[in-house]
MDTraj code that builds the backbone (N, CA, C; nanometers):
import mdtraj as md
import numpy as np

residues = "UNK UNK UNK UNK UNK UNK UNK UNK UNK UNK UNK UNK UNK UNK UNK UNK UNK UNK UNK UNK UNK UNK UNK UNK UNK UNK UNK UNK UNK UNK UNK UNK UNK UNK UNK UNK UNK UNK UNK UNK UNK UNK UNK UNK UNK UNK UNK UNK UNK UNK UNK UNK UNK UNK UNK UNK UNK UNK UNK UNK UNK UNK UNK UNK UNK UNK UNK UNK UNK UNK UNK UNK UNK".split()
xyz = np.array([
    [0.0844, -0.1178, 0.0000],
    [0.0000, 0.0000, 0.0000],
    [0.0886, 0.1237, 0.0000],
    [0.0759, 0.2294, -0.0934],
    [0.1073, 0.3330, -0.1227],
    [0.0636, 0.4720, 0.0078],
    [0.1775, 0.4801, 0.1059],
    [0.0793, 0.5741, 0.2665],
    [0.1591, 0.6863, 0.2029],
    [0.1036, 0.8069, 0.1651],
    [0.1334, 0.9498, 0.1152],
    [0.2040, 1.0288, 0.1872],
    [0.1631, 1.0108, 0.3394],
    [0.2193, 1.1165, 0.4358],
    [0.3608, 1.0080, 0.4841],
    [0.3592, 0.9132, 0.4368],
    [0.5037, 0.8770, 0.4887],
    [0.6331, 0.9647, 0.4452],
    [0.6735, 0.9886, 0.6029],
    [0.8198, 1.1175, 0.6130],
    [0.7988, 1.2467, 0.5801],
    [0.6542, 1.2668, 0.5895],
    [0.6382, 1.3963, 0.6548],
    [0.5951, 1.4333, 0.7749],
    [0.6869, 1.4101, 0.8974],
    [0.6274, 1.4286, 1.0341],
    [0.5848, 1.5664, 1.1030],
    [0.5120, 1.5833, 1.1606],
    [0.4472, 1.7281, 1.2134],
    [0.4963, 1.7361, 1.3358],
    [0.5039, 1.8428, 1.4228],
    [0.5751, 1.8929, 1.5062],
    [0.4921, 1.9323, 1.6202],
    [0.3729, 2.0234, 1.5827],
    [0.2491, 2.0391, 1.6798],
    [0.1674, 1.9667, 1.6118],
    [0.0086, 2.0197, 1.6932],
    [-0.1202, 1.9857, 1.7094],
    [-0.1929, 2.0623, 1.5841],
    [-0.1436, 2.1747, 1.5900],
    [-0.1990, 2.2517, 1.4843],
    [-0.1922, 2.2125, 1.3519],
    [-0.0142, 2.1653, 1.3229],
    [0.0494, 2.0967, 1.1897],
    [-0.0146, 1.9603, 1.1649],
    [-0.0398, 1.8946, 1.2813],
    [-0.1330, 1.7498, 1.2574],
    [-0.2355, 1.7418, 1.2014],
    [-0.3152, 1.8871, 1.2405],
    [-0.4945, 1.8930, 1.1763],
    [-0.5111, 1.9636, 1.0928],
    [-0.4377, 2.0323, 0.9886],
    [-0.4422, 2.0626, 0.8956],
    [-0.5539, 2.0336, 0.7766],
    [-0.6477, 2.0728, 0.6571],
    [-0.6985, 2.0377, 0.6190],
    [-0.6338, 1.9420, 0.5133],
    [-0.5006, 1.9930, 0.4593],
    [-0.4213, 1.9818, 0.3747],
    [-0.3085, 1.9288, 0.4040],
    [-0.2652, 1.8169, 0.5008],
    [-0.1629, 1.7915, 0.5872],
    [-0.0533, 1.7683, 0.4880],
    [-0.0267, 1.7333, 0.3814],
    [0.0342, 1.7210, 0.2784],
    [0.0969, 1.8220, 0.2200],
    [0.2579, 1.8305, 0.2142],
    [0.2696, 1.9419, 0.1426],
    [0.2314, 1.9410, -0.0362],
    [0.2171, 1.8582, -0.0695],
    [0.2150, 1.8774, -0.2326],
    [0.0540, 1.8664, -0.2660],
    [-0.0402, 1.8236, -0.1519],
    [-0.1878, 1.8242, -0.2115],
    [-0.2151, 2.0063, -0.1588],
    [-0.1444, 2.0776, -0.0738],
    [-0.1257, 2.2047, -0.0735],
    [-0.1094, 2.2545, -0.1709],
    [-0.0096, 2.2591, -0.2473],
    [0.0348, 2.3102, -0.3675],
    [-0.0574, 2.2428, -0.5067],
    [-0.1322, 2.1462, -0.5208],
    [-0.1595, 2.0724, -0.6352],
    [-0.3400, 2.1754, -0.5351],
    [-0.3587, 2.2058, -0.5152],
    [-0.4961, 2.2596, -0.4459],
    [-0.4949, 2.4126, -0.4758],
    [-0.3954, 2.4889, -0.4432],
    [-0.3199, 2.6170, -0.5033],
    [-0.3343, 2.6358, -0.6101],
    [-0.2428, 2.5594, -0.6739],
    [-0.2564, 2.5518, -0.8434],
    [-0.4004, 2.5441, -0.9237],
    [-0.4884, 2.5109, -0.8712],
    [-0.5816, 2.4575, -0.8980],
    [-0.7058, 2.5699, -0.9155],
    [-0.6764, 2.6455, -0.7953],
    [-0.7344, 2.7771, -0.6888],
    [-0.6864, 2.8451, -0.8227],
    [-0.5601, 2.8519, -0.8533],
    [-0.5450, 2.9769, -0.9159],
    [-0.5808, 2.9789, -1.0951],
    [-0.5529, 2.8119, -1.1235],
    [-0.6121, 2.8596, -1.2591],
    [-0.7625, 2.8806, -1.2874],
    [-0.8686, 2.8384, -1.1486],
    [-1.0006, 2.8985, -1.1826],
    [-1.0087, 3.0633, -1.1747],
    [-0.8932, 3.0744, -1.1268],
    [-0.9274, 3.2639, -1.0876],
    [-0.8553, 3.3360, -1.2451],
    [-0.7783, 3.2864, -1.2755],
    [-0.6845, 3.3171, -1.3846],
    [-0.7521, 3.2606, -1.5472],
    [-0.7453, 3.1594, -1.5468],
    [-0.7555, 3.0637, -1.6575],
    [-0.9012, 3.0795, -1.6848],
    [-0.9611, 3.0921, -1.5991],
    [-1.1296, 2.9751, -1.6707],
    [-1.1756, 3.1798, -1.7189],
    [-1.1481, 3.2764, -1.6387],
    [-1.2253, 3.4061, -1.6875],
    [-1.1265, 3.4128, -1.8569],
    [-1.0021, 3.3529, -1.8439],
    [-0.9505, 3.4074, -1.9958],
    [-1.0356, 3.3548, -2.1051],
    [-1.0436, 3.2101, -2.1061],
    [-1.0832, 3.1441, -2.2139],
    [-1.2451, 3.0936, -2.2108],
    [-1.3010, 3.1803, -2.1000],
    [-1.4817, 3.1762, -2.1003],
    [-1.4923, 3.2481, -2.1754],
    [-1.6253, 3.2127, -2.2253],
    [-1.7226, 3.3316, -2.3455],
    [-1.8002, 3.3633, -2.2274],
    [-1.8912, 3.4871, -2.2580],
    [-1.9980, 3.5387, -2.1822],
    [-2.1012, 3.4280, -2.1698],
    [-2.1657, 3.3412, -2.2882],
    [-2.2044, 3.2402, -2.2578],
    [-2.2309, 3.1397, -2.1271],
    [-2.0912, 3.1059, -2.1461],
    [-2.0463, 2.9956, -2.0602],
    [-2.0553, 3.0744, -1.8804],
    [-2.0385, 3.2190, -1.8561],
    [-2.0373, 3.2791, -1.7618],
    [-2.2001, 3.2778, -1.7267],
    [-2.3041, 3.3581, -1.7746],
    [-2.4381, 3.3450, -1.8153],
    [-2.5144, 3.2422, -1.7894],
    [-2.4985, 3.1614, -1.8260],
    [-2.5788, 3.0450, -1.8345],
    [-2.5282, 2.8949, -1.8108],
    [-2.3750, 2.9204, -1.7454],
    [-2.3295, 2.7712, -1.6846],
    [-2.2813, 2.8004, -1.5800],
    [-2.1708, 2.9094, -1.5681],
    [-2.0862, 2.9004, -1.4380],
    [-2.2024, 2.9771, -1.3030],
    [-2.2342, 3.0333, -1.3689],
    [-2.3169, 3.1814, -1.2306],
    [-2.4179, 3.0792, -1.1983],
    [-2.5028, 3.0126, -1.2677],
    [-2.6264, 2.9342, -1.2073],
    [-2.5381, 2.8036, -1.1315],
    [-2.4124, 2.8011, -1.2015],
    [-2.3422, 2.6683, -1.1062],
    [-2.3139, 2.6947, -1.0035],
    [-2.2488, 2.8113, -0.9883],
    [-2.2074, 2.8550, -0.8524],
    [-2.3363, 2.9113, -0.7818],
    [-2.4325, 2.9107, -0.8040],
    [-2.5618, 3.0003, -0.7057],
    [-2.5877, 2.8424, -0.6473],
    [-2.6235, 2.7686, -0.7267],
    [-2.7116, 2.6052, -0.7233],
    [-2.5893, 2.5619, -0.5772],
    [-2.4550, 2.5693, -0.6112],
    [-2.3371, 2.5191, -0.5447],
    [-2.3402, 2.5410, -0.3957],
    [-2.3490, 2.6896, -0.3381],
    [-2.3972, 2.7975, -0.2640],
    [-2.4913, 2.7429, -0.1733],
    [-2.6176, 2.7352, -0.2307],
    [-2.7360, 2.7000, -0.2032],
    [-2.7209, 2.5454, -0.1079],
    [-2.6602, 2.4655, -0.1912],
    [-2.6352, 2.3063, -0.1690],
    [-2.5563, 2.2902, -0.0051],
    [-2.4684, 2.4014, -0.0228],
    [-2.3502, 2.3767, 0.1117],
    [-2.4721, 2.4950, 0.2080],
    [-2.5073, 2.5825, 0.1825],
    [-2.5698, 2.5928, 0.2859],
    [-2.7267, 2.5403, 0.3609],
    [-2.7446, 2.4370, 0.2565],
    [-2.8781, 2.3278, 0.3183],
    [-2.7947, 2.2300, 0.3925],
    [-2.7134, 2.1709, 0.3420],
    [-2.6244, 2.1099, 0.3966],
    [-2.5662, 2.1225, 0.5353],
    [-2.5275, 2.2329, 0.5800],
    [-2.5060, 2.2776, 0.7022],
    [-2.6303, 2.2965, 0.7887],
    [-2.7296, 2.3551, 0.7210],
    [-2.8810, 2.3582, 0.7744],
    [-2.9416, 2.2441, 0.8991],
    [-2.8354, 2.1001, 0.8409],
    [-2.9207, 1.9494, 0.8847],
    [-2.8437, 1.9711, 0.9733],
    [-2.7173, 1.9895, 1.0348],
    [-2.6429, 1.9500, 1.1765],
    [-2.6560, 2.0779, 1.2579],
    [-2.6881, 2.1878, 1.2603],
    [-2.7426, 2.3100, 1.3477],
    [-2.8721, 2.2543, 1.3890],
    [-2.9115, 2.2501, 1.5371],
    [-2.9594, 2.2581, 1.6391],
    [-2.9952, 2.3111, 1.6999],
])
top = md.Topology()
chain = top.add_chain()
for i, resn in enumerate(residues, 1):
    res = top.add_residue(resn, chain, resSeq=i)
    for name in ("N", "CA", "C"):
        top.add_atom(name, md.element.get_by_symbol(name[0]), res)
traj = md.Trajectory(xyz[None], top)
């Protein structure tokens, strides 16, 4: 079995719980972050902004905050 975090040891409590405990799923998550901020506005048409991404991201929005809705008490 292939264990990812083998020989990267953490030091505190804080470095242990990380969302991203990994340094390279950090950076491969980054990269990722930045070509939606960079990349996807270069080579979108108004189209694709209009009528795929904005209703994706409202629908998206919507989803995580029903979602949270069920475990508040």
């Amino acid at each position: 079995m292939f264990y990812r975090e083998n020989g990267q040891f953490k030091t505190t409590y804080r470095a242990d719980q990380q969302i991203f405990p990994i340094t390279q799923d950090r950076w491969a998550v980054l990269l990722l972050v930045a070509a939606a901020f960079v990349v996807v506005p270069m080579v979108s048409s108004d189209y694709m902004f209009r009528a795929i991404l904005i209703p994706f991201l409202i629908f998206s929005l919507a989803a995580l905050g029903r979602s949270g809705h069920n475990y508040v008490r």
